[in-house]
Residue, then its C-alpha position, 0 to 999 in steps of 0.5 A: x500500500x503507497x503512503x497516501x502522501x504519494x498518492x497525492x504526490x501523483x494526483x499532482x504529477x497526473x494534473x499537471x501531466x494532463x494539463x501539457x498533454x491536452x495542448x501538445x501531448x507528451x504527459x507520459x514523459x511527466x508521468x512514467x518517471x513518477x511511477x517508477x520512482x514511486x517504486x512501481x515495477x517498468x510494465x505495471x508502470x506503463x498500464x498504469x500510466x496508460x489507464x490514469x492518461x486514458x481519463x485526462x485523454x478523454x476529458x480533453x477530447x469532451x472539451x474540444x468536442x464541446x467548443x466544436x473544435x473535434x468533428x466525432x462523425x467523421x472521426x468515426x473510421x479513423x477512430x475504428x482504424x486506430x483502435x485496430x492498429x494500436x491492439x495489433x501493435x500491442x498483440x505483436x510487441x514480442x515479435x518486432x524489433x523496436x531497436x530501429x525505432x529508439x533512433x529514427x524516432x527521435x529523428x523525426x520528433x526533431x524534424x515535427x519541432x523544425x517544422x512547428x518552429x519555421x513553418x510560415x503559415x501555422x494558425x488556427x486556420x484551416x489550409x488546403x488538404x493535401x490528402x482526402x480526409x475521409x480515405x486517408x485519415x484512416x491509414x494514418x490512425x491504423x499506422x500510428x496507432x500500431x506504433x503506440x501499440x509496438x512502441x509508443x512515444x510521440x504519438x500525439x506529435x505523429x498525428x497533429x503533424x499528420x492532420x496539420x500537414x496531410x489533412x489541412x487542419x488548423x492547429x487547434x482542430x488538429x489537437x482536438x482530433x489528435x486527441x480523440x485517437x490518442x484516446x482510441x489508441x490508449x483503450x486498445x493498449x489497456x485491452x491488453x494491460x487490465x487482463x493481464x493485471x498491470x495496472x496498479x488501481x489506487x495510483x491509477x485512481x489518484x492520478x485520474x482525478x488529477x488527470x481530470x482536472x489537468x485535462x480540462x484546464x489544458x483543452x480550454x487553455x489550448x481553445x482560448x490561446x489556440x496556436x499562440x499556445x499550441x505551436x511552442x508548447x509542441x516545440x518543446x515536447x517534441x524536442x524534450x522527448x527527442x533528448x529523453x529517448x535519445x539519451x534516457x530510452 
């Protein structure tokens, strides 16, 4: 049993985790190292951690939902597809090499920074698409949503810079869509971690109740400041993520 001096030690990590996670995502870089240092073992850290971030995920999601910055019906496919990638992924982890991955993944998070930092034109405008929504958007949630499953990090930048660049969206909508998939993709991988008894309930709990707060106040905070906000904030997190994965994996 945890001191309830760290529970609530990690109802304040889950908060402001899903608070950072809500506008730019990355609140498992905040959250992971809390539990294993509150003494929880890697793999009961990690379904915990994908149980207290599915609440702060889904509140975030009501909330943009709410404010008309995430469209449910035609995200419906693609949340199908995701959801379908992300448990595939996490069916066949054993089986793939992820080696590859802890090196061109942070690559790319470098590159997503780069191209929120210098692109011209970022705003909370939509822009031309340079892909059909309805066909594609679909292969994109199936695509990353396997890799949360096999691997996992960076995900949420993978699919805002996906919406953004691919499908025209505006920073704001593309944030409210990422985190509807997010979301789906965290499901598919508690699918695979509730039945095998990885997930330690009164920490998950705990840091849920943060998590609904974090994710509130984060979405309404992305909504009100929009790209001003989100823009940096994904710069950061995928740049911090990059330097974790390359020197800490």
């Amino acid at each position: 049993m945890l001191d309830p001096l760290i529970l609530l030690a990690l109802m304040g990590v889950g908060m402001f985790a899903g608070f950072v996670d809500a506008i730019a995502g990355g609140g498992g870089m905040i959250t992971v190292p809390a539990l294993l240092a509150a003494g929880l073992p890697p793999v009961a850290a990690l379904g915990t951690n994908k149980m207290q971030s599915v609440v702060g995920t889904f509140m975030a999601v009501l909330t943009y939902w709410r404010r008309g910055f995430v469209d449910l019906r035609s995200l419906i496919p693609p949340i199908a597809a995701t959801f379908a990638g992300s448990l595939l992924g996490a069916m066949t982890v054993s089986s793939v090499d992820t080696s590859l991955l802890s090196i061109a993944v942070p690559v790319a998070l470098i590159g997503i920074a780069l191209y929120f930092l210098f692109a011209p034109k970022l705003s909370d405008a939509d822009s031309t698409a340079r892909l059909a929504f309805g066909p594609f958007v679909p292969v994109m949630g199936f695509a990353i949503g396997f890799y949360d499953g096999i691997f996992g990090p960076g995900t949420g930048s993978f699919f805002t810079i996906g919406f953004v660049l691919l499908f025209g969206l505006g920073l704001t909508r593309a944030t409210g869509a990422t985190k509807a998939l997010n979301f789906t993709s965290n499901l598919a991988a508690l699918a695979i971690f509730i039945p095998q008894g990885h997930v330690v309930w009164p920490v998950a709990i705990a840091m849920a109740v943060g998590q609904l707060a974090g994710g509130y106040i984060g979405a309404r905070t992305g909504i009100r400041y929009g790209a001003k906000l989100i823009r940096p904030l994904v710069v950061v997190v995928s740049i911090a993520l990059a330097i974790k994965l390359l020197f800490w994996p």
